[in-house]
N, C-alpha and C positions, 0 to 999 in steps of 0.2 A: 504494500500500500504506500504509495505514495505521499512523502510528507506534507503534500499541500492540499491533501484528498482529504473531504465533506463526505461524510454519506446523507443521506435524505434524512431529512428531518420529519416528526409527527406533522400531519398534513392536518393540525388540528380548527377548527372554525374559531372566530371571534367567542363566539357564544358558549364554546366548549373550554375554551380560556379561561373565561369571564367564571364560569358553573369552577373550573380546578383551583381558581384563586378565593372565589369566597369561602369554596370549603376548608382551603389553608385555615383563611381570617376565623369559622365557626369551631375548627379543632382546636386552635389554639386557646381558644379561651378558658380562663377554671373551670376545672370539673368536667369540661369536654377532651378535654386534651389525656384522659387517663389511660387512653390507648396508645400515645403518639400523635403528636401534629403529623399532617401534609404536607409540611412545609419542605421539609428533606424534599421529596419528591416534586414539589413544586421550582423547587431550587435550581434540583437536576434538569426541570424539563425546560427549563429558563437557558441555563447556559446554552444546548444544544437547539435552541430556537432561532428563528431569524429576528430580526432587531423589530418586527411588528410583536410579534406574538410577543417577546420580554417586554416590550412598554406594556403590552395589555398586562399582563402578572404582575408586573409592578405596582400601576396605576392602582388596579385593583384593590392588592394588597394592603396597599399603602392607606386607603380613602376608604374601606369597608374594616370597620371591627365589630366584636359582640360583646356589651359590658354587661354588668349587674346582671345577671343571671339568677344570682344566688342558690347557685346550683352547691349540694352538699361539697364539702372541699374533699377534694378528694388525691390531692397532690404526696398527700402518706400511704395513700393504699393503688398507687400506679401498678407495683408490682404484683398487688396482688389480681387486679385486673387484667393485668397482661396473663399471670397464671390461667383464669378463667379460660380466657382467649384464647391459649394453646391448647387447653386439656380440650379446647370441644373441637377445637380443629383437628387434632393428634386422637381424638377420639378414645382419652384416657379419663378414669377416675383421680379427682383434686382430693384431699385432704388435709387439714389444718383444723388451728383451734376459734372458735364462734363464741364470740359474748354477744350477748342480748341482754335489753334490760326487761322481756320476760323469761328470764333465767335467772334462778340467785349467782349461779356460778359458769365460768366459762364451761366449754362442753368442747369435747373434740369430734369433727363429723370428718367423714369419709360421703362423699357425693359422686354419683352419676351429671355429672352436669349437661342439662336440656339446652340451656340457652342463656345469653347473657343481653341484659337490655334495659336500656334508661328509660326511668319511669318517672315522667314528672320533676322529680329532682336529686334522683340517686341513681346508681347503678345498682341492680340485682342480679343475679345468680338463680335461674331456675333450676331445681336440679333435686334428685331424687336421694335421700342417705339409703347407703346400704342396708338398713336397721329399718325399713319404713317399704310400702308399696307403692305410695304414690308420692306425687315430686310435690316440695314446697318453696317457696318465695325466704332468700336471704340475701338481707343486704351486703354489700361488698363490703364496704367499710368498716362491719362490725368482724369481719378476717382480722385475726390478730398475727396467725400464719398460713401460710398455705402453699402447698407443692402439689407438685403431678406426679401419680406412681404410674407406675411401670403396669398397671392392672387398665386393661379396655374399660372402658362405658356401655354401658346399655343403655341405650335411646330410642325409644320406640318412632317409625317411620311416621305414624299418624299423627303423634305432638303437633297440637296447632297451640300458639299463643292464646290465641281469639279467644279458642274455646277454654283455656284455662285460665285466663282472667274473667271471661263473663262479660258482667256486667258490674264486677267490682267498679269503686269510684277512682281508685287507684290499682293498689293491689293486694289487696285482701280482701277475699271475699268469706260472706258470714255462714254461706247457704242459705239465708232466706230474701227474696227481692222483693222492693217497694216502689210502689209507683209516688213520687215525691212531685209536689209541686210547689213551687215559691214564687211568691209575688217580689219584684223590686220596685223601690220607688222610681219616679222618675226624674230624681238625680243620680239614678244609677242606671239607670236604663240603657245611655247610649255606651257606658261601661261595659255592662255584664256581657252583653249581645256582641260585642267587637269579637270575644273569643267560646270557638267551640271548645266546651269542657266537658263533653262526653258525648260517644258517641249514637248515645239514645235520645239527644236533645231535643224539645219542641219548643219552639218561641212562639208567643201571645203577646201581640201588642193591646195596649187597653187604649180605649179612645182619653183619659185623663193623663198620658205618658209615661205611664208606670207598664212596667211588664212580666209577664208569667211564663217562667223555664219549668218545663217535666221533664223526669228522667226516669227510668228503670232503672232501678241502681240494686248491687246485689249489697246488701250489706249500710250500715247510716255512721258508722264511725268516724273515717273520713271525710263523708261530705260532712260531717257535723264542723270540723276542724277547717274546710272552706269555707262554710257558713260563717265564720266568728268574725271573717275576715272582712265582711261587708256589714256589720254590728250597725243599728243604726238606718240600713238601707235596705233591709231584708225580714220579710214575715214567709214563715212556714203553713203553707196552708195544709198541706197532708205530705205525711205521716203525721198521727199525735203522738206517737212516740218519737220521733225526731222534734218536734217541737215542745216537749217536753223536756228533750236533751237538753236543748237549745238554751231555753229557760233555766235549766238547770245551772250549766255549763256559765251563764251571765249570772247569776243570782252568786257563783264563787266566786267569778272574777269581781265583783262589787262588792262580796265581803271582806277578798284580798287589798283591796284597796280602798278602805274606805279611812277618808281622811284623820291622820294622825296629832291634829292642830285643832 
């Protein structure tokens, strides 16, 4: 080969540029980057481009970021995220030790792991303990260690996500589903409606500005813990037992904080 010889470069489109740079800018932010930025790879496809395509990756780069997230930080538990991501590629059983604060004490599991995937604002670990027949929901972050042995997985081929979340609000579900409705005021109204928060949603606009979201939802613990968060701008009109929570849930936070002067 000749020292002054080029070979062809990726024949990539403006637009497929544009799609390899932002996703640099979204890896790299906390909590997203627990796998690896794109950036390495972005880096590389920059050099060996022609001087259009490296302005586009630049410019990009440069003018697109992702802040406040406030995704769980997860910049202590990289490795053990990356563990996950091998053992389900390599097709092995992970093991290490799990604290949860529903455990008095750490616990050591051994997992089949199903799948690994961001839920709202963590990393999870679906994946089955050898001690158990069906798979359960563990956050990544609460891995205090964790290796791959040398032992296969067993993954069954029909695993769907879908069907093992349900209709949880997040990711846990209770086993039993509620049809929930909530009315917002209408100084929240142009708020709540910007963003789909689940995938059973119905919007109700009311002629005074206020509006009514329904959900399926399998399970009220979580959405109890969204609900807290619109305090103020939100009535539960069914479940009574979610609004019951509800009530409950404010009647603590008011006795926690009732004025000490």
């Amino acid at each position: 080969v000749r020292h002054d010889f080029k070979f062809p470069v990726l024949n990539l489109t403006e637009e497929e540029l544009v799609s390899q740079a932002v996703a640099t800018a979204v890896t790299a932010a906390p909590g997203l980057d627990a796998g690896g930025s794109s950036g390495a790879t972005t880096r590389k496809l920059a050099a060996v481009s022609d001087e259009r395509a490296r302005k586009v990756l630049d410019e990009v780069w440069r003018l697109v970021q992702v802040l406040d997230l406030k995704l769980t930080d997860h910049s202590r538990h990289r490795d053990v995220i990356r563990t996950i991501l091998w053992g389900l590629l390599k097709h092995k059983q992970i093991a290490g030790q799990y604290e949860s604060p529903y455990y008095e004490r750490p616990m050591r599991l051994t997992l089949h792991p199903y799948r690994l995937c961001l839920v709202r604002q963590a990393w999870y670990v679906i994946g089955r303990s050898v001690k158990d027949a069906v798979p359960k929901t563990y956050r990544a972050a609460r891995f205090k260690t964790l290796r791959i042995l040398d032992a296969d997985s067993d993954v069954p081929k029909e695993f769907s996500l879908d069907k093992y979340f349900g209709n949880a609000w997040g990711v846990f579900r209770s086993g039993k589903e509620y049809n929930v409705e909530i009315r917002f005021t209408k100084d929240a109204a142009i708020q709540v409606t910007e963003t789909q928060w689940h995938h059973t949603q119905e919007v109700e606009r009311r002629p005074d500005g206020s509006v009514t979201l329904r959900f399926r939802v399998d399970g009220l613990d979580e959405i109890l813990w969204w609900l807290l968060g619109w305090t103020g701008f939100v009535e539960v009109v069914r479940p009574k037992e979610l609004r019951h929570m509800l009530v409950d849930q404010l009647t603590m936070g008011m006795q926690l904080n009732e004025p000490q002067w």
